[in-house]
C-alpha angles and dihedrals in degrees: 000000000000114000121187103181088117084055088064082041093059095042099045089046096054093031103242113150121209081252096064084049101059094051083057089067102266109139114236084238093064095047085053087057095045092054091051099043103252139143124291126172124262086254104061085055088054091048087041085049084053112049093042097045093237142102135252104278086053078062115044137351110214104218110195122247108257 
């Protein structure tokens, strides 16, 4: 189970809106996905880590399936 609430954290902490995302190049869709924890490809993290200047774990914290 994917779970991207240290993604808002980031954002909130360091004021980016998902606006700003979106001019950055993130789809809407994806956005979408993000803010009802589904998948997104290991390349939108990397741009996400990019854009926001953190790593991974600032993005998403994998829970495992019980």
């Amino acid at each position: 189970m994917y779970n991207y609430n240290p993604l808002w954290a980031t954002m909130a902490e360091k004021s980016i809106s998902t606006y700003y995302l979106i001019q950055q190049g993130i789809d809407a869709r994806t956005i979408n996905n993000l803010k009802h924890n589904q998948s997104v490809t290991v390349l939108t993290i990397e741009k996400l880590c990019n854009i926001l200047d953190c790593n991974g774990e600032d993005i998403v914290e994998i829970k495992p399936d019980r």
